[in-house]
N, C-alpha and C positions, 0 to 999 in steps of 0.2 A: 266677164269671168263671174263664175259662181262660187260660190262659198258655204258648201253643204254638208254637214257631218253624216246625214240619216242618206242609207244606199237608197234607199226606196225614192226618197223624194231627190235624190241623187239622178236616180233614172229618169224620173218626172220629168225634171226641168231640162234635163237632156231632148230627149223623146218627142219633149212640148216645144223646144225653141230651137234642136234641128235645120227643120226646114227653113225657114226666115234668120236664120243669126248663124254668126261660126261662135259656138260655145266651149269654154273650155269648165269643167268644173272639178274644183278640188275638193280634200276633205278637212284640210286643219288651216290654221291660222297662219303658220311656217310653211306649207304651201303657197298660197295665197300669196305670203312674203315674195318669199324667192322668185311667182312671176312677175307677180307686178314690177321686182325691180329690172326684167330682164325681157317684158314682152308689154305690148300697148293694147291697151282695153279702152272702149269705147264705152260700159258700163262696169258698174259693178251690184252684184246680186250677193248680197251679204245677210245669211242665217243670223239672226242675234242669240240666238242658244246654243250655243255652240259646244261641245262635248268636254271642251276645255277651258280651262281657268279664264282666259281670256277671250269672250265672246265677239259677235258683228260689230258693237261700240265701240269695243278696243281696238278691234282691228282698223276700223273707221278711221278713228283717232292718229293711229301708229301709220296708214297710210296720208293722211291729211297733212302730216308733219314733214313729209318726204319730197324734197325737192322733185320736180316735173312729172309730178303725179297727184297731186295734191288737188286738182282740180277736175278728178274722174267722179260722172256721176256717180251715187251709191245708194241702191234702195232696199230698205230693212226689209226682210221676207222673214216673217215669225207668227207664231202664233199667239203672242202676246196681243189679243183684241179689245180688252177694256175698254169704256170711252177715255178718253186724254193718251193714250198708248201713242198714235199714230204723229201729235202733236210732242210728245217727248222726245221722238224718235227724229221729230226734226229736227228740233233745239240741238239733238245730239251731233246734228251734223248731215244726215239723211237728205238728200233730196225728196222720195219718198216712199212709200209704205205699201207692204202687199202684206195683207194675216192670211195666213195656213186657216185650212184650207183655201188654196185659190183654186179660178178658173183659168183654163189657156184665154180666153180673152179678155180679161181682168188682170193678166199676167203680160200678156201682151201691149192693152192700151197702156198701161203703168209704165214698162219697158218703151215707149213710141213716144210718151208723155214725158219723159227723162232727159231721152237723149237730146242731144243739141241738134238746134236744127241745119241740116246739110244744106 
């Protein structure tokens, strides 16, 4: 599942991950909620800017605490690219880190690099 407030990059990671993945992508944080607690994801693709009070962190967080889900991968997709960003972002819980602007295969290896191995 994705986790996208901006339609543009909405369509992106649809359009880009398509063919190789079943994508589901929302746009708020109450979204996001209500699947996770009712459908099984194999990743999770979480915006940290999120257009509302509560951004990718929090939500991080608010899923991490949730019984039999608590241990779905979740990679920050932000444009937050600082040096030390990618490193906070783990601490915060992140498996790991894609900064805006990405590529499909820098969006991809990260996604392949995540998941558990089958």
């Amino acid at each position: 599942m994705s986790v996208e407030d901006n339609p543009d990059t909405q369509l992106l990671l649809e359009h880009t991950l398509q063919d190789e993945y079943d994508v589901t992508v929302v746009s708020s944080v109450e979204e996001a909620l209500d699947h996770v607690a009712t459908d099984s994801f194999d990743l999770l693709l979480l915006d940290i800017n999120l257009s509302e009070k509560n951004g990718g962190v929090e939500l991080l967080r608010t899923i991490r605490n949730r019984e039999n889900i608590d241990d779905i991968p979740a990679v920050a997709v932000t444009a937050f690219a600082m040096p030390g960003d990618r490193d906070e972002f783990l601490q915060e819980g992140f498996d790991e880190y894609v900064g805006k602007p990405f590529t499909r295969d820098r969006l991809v290896d990260t996604i392949e690099d995540t998941l558990p191995a089958a």
